[in-house]
C-alpha positions in Angstrom: -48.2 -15.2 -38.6 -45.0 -15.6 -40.6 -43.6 -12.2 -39.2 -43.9 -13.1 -35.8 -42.4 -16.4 -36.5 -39.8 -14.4 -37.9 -39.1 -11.9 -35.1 -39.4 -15.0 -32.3 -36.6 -16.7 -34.8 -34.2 -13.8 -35.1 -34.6 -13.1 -31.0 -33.6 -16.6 -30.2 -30.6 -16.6 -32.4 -29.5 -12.7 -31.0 -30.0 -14.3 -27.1 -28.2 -17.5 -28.3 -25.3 -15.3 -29.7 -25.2 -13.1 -26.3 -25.1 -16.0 -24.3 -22.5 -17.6 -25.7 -20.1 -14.0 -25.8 -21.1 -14.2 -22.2 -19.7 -17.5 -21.8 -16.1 -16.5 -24.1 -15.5 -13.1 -22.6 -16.8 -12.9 -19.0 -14.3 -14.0 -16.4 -15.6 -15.6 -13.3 -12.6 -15.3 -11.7 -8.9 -14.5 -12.1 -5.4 -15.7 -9.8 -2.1 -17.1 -9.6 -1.1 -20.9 -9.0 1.8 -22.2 -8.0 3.1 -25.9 -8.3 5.5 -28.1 -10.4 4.7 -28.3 -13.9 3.9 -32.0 -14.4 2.9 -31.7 -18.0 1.8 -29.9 -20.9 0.5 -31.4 -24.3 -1.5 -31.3 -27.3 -4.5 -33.6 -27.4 -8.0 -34.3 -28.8 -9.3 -36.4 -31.6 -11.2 -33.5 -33.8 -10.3 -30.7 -32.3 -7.2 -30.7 -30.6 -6.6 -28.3 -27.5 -3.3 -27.6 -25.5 -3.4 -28.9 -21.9 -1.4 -29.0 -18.8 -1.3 -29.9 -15.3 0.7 -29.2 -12.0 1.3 -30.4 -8.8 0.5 -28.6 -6.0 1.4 -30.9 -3.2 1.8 -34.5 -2.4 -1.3 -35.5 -3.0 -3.1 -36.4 -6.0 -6.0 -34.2 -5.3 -3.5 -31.0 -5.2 -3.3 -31.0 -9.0 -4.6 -28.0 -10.7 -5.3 -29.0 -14.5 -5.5 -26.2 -16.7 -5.8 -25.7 -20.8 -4.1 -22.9 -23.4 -6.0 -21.0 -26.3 -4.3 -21.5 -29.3 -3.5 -18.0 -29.9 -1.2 -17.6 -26.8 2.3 -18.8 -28.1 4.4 -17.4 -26.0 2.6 -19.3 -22.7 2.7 -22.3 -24.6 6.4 -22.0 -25.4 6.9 -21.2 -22.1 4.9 -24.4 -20.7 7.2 -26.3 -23.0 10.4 -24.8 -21.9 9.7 -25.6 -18.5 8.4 -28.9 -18.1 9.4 -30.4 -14.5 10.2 -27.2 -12.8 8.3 -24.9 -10.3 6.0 -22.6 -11.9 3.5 -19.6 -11.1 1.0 -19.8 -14.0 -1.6 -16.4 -14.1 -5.0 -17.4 -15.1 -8.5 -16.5 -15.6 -11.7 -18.7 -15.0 -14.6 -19.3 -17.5 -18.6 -19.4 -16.3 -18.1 -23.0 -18.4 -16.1 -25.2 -20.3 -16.2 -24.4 -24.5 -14.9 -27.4 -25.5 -13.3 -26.2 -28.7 -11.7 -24.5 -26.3 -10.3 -26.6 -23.9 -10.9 -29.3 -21.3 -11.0 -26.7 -18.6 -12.5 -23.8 -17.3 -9.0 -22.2 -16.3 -6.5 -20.7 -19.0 -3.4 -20.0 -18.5 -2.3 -16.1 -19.9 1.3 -15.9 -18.0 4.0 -18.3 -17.2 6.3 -17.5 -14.5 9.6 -20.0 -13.4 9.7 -20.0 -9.4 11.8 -21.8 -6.7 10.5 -24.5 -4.9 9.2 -23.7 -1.7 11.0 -24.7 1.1 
């Protein structure tokens, strides 16, 4: 009895750790965005992720909210050199939102400055 308690215990953990790789490294689905970059900022109370946001029209349900990893400094630098100004941002889309993560299911892994559309 206590070896198949065992070996139902060490299956659960080894599905619980494939899911959540599935969750971290498959991409649902990948793109570009264009808009102004409204802004970009450090938040959160115990774990604190970098987040951004820009506009994609007039409207307030044009805005594509978005969130950095941590190890990406050069996008975040980026984000912060270009607040207010047109941007292409390339991302990739999670299955779900990790919250140590970020608030989002869309990270950001290029930063491009762009004119504004006419």
């Amino acid at each position: 009895m206590k070896n198949v308690l065992i070996k139902i215990g060490i299956g659960l953990f080894v599905v619980l750790i494939g899911y959540f790789c599935f969750l971290y490294f498959a991409h649902y689905s990948d793109g570009i965005r264009a808009g102004e970059l409204v802004k970009f900022s450090k938040k959160g109370v115990i774990v604190k992720t970098w987040e951004g946001q820009i506009s994609q029209g007039v409207s307030e349900s044009l805005q594509f909210e978005f969130s950095v990893e941590d190890s990406q400094e050069q996008v975040k630098q980026d984000l912060i050199n270009l607040q207010g100004k047109y941007v292409k941002l390339h991302y990739f889309e999670r299955y779900k939102k990790l919250f140590w993560l970020g608030d989002t299911k869309y990270f950001i892994t290029k930063v491009e400055e762009s004119t504004k559309p006419n």
